[in-house]
C-alpha positions as CSV (number, residue, x, y, z in Angstrom):
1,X,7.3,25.9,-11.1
2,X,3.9,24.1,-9.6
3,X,3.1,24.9,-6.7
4,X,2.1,22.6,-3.6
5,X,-1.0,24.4,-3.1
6,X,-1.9,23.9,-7.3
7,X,-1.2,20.3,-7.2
8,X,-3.6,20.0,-4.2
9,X,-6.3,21.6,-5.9
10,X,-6.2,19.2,-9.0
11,X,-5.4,16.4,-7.8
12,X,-7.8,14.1,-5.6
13,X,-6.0,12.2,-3.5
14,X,-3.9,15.3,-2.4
15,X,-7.4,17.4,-1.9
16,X,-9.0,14.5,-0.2
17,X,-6.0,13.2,1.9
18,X,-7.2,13.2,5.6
19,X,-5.7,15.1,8.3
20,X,-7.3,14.1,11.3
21,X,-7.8,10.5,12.8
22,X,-11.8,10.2,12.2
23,X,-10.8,10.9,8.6
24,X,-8.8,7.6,7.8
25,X,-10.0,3.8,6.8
26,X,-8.5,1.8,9.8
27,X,-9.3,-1.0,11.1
28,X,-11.0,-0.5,14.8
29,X,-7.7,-2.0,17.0
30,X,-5.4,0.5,14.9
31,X,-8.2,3.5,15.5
32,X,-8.2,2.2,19.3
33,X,-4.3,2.9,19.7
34,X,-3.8,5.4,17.7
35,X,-6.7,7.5,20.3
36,X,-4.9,6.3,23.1
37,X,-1.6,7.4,21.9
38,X,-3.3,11.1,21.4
39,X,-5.0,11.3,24.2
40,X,-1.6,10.3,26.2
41,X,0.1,12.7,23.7
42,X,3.0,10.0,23.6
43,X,3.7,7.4,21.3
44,X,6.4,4.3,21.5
45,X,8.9,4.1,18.2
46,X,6.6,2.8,15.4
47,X,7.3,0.6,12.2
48,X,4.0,0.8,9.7
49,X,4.1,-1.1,6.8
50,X,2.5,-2.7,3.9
51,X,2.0,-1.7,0.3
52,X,2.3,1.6,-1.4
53,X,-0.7,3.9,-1.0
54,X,-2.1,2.4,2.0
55,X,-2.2,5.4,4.5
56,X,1.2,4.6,6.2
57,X,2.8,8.1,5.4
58,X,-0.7,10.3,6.1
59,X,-1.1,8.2,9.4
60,X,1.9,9.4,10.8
61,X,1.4,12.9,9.8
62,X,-1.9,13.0,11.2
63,X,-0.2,11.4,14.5
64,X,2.6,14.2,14.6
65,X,0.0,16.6,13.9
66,X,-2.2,15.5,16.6
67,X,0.7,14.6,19.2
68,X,2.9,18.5,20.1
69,X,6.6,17.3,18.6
70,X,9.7,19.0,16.8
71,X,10.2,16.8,14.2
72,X,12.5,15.4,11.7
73,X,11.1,14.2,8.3
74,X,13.3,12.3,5.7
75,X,12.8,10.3,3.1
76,X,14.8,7.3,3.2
77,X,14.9,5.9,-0.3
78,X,16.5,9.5,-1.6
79,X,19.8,11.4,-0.6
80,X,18.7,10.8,3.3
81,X,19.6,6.7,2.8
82,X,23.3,6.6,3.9
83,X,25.1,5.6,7.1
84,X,26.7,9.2,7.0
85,X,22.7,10.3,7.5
86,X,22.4,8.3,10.4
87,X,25.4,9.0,11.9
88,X,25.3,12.8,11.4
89,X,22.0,14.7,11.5
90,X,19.6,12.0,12.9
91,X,21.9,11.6,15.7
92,X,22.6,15.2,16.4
93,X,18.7,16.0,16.3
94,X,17.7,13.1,18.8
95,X,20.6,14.0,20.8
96,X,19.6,18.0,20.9
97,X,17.2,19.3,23.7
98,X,14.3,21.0,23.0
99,X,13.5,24.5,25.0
100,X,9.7,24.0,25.9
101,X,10.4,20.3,26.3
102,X,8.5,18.9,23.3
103,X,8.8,15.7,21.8
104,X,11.0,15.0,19.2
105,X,10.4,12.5,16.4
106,X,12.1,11.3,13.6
107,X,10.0,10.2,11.0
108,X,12.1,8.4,8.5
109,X,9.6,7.3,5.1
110,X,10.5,4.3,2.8
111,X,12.9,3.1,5.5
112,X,12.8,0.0,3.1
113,X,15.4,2.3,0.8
114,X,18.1,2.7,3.7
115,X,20.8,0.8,3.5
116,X,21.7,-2.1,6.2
117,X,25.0,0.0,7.4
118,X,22.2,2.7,7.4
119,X,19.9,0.3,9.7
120,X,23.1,-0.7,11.9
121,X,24.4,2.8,12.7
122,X,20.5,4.0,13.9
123,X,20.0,1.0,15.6
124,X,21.8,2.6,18.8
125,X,20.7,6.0,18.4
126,X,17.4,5.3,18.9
127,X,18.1,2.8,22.1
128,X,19.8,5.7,23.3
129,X,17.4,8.5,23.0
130,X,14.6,6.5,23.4
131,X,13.4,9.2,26.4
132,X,13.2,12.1,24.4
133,X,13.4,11.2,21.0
134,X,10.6,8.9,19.1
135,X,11.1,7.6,15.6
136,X,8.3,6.4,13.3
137,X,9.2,4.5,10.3
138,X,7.6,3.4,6.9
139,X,8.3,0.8,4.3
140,X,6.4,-1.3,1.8
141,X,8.6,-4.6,2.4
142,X,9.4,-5.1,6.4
143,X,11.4,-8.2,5.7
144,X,14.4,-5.3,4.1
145,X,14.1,-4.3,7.4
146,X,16.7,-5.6,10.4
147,X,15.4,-7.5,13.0
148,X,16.9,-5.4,15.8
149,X,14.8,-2.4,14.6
150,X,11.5,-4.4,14.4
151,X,12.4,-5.4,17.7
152,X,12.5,-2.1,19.3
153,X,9.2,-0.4,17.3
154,X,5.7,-1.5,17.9
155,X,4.7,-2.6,13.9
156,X,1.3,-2.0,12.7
157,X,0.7,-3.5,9.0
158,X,-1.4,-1.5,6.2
159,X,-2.9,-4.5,4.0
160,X,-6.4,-5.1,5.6
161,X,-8.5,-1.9,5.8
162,X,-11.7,-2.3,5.9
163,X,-13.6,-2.1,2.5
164,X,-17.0,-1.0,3.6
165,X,-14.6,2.4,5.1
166,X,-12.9,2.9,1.7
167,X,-15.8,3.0,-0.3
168,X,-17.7,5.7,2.2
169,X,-14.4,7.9,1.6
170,X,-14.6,7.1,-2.3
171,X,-18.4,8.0,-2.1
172,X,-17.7,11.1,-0.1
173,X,-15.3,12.1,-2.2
174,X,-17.9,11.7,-5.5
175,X,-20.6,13.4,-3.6
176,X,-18.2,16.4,-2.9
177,X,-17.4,16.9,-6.5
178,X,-20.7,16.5,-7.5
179,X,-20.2,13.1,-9.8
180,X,-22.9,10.9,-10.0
181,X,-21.8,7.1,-10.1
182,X,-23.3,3.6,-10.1
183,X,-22.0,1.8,-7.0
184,X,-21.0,-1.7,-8.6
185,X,-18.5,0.9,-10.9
186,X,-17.4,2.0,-8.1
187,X,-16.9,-1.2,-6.7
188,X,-15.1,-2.5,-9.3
189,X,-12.8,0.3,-9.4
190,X,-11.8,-0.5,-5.4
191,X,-11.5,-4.2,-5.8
192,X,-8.7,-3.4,-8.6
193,X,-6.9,-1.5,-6.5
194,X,-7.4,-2.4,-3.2
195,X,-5.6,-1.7,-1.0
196,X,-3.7,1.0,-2.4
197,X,-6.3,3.6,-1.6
198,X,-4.2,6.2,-3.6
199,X,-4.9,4.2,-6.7
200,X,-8.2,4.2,-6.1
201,X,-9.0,7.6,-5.8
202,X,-6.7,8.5,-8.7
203,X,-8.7,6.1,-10.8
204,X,-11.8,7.5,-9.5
205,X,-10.7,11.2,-10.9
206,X,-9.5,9.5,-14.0
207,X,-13.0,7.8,-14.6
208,X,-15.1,10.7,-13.9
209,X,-16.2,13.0,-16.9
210,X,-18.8,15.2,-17.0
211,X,-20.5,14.8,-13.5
212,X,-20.3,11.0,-14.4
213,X,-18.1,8.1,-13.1
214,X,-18.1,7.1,-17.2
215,X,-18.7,2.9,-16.8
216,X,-16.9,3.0,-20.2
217,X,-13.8,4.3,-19.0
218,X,-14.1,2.5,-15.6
219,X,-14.4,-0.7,-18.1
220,X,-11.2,0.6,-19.3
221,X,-9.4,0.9,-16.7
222,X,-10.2,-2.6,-14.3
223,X,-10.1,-5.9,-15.1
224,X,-12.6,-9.0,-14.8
225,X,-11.2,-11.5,-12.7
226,X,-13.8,-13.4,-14.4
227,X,-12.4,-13.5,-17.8
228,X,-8.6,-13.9,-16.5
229,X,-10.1,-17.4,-15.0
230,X,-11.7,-18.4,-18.1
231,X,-8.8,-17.7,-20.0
232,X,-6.7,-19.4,-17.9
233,X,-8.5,-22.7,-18.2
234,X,-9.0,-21.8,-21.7
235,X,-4.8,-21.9,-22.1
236,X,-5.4,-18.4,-24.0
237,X,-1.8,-16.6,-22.6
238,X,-2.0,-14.2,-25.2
239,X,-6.1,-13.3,-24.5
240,X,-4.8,-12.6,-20.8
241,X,-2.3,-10.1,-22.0
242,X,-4.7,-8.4,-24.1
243,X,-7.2,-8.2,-20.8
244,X,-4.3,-7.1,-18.9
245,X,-3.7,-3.6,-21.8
246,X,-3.4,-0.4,-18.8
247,X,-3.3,-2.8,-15.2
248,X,-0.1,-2.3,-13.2
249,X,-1.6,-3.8,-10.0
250,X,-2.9,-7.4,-9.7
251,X,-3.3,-7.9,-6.2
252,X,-6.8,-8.2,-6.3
253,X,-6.6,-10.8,-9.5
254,X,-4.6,-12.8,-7.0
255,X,-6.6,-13.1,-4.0
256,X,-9.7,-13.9,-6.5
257,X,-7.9,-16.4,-8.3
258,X,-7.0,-17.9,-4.8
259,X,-10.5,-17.9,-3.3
260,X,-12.1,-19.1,-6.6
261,X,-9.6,-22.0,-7.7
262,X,-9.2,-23.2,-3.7
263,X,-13.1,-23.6,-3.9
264,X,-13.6,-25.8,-6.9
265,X,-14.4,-29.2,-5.7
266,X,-13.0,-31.3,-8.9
267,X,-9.6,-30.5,-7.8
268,X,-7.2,-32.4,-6.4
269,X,-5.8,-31.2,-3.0
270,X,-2.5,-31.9,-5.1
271,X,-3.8,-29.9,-7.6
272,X,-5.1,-27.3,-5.1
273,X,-1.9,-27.2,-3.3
274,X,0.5,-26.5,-6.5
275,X,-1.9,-23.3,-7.4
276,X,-1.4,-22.2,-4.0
277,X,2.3,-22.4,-4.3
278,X,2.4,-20.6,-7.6
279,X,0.2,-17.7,-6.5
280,X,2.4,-17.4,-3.4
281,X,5.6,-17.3,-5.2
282,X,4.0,-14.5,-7.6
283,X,2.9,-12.5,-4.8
284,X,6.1,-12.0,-3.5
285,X,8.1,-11.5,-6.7
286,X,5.3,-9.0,-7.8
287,X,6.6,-6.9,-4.8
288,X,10.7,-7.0,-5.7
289,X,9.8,-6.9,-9.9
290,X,9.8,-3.4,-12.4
291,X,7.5,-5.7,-14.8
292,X,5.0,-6.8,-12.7
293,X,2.8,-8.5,-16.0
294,X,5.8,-10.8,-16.3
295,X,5.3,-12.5,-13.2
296,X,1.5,-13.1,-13.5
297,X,1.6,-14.2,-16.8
298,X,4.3,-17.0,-15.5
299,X,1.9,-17.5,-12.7
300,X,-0.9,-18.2,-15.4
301,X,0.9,-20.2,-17.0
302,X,2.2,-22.5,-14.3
303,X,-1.5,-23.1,-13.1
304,X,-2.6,-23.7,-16.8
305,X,-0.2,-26.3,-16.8
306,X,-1.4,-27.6,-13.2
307,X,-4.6,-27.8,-14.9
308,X,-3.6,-29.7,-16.8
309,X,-4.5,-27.7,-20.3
310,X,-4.7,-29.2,-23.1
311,X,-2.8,-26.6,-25.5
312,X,-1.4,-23.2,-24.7
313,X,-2.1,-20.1,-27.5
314,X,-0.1,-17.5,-27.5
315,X,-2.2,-15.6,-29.9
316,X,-4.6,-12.6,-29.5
């Protein structure tokens, strides 16, 4: 069997993930409150979301390690998903009293994965033992959440971080295991993946051979936003596929489409508003899809044909 300790040694994100505040990419506001909530060694119920590999899960370890608790950690998209949960062992913890008069917290990861009788039942239980008892909850999609929890957590959304933070940590990280790099590799690497920091640094270990952040495999590995564009307005579906060979995220693809097409002035604000709609549309299916290629390449397709192309090619 692998050990914890094994896996932490080998892989980077697991040596590298930060256990302390100063350690982490936020934004200045979420560094602000999360301080104050340290200092006061208190915290009020907490939703963080936003997508996977964000921070949301380190963030509140670092908070429970940083704020004296007894705490209860589940994982909400396993066995610990049920109203049964809910009903049984989260109650009965919040419920309990603690000797020395520590906190308790429930911290309840992927709370996405619950289900909504799940949601109901908890939805009293931590009304109830709001006093005593704090709860701090993650999920990649908040809108699988119920409105009554959101209501009683303070939410704090993990999309924006900023980028000059997570390429000093990606740079720190090189420097520490001794690989020398080329920033716009580097660069590249982040805007692929951003902001799933998790991917980042994974592809960062994945690129790096022999002291080097390899360009050829970091070629490998990220995608031009140029050449999707140009193959868009080419009507070349089946040259996008090929550039697509190894990508599972296209978030970044996305937001450069958006800026680039929204800036070109021989569009129609018809035109302008149609690609806007499809990229939209795509987003949010790319977050409840397995096959995430599926839904860009139909998002391609649908601003080829807003374009206005003359012939779509299926071939390589």
């Amino acid at each position: 069997m692998i050990q914890k300790s094994s896996l932490e040694n080998s892989i980077w994100y697991e040596r590298y993930r930060p256990h302390a505040l100063a350690e982490m990419s936020l934004p200045a506001p979420y560094r602000r409150k999360f301080e104050e909530y340290i200092r006061l060694q208190d915290f009020p119920h907490l939703l963080l979301y936003g997508p996977q590999g964000s921070g949301k899960t380190t963030l509140a370890f670092v908070l429970m390690d940083s704020v004296p608790c007894v705490r209860m950690v589940l994982n909400a998209s396993s066995g610990d998903r049920g109203i049964e949960t809910m009903r049984g062992k989260v109650k009965q913890f919040a419920s309990s009293q603690t000797l020395d008069g520590r906190l308790k917290v429930v911290f309840m990861d992927e709370f996405d994965g619950t289900t909504k009788d799940a949601q109901e039942a908890l939805r009293n239980t931590v009304e109830t033992y709001s006093k005593t008892c704090r709860f701090i909850f993650t999920c990649n999609e908040i809108d699988k959440i119920n409105s009554p929890l959101q209501s009683r957590c303070t939410l704090f959304e993990f999309s924006a971080f900023p980028v000059e933070q997570v390429e000093k940590q990606c740079s720190a990280i090189l420097s520490k295991e001794k690989i020398e790099y080329h920033p716009e590799d580097l660069q590249k690497i982040i805007f692929q993946h951003y902001p799933d920091i998790r991917s980042i640094i994974n592809s960062i270990q994945l690129c790096s051979q022999d002291g080097i952040l390899d360009p050829q495999s970091v070629a490998k590995t990220v995608v031009d936003p140029e050449k999707i564009l140009d193959h868009i307005v080419n009507g070349e579906v089946g040259k996008i596929r090929q550039t697509l060979v190894g990508i599972s995220t296209f978030t970044s693809i996305y937001r450069y489409l958006f800026d680039t097409l929204l800036s070109v002035e021989d569009l129609t604000t018809e035109e302008k508003t149609e690609i806007v709609c499809h990229l939209s549309e795509s987003l949010y299916r790319d977050a409840l899809v397995s096959n995430r290629e599926i839904v860009f390449i139909d998002c391609c397709i649908n601003i080829m044909s807003t374009l206005k192309c003359n012939s779509i090619s299926f071939s390589l």
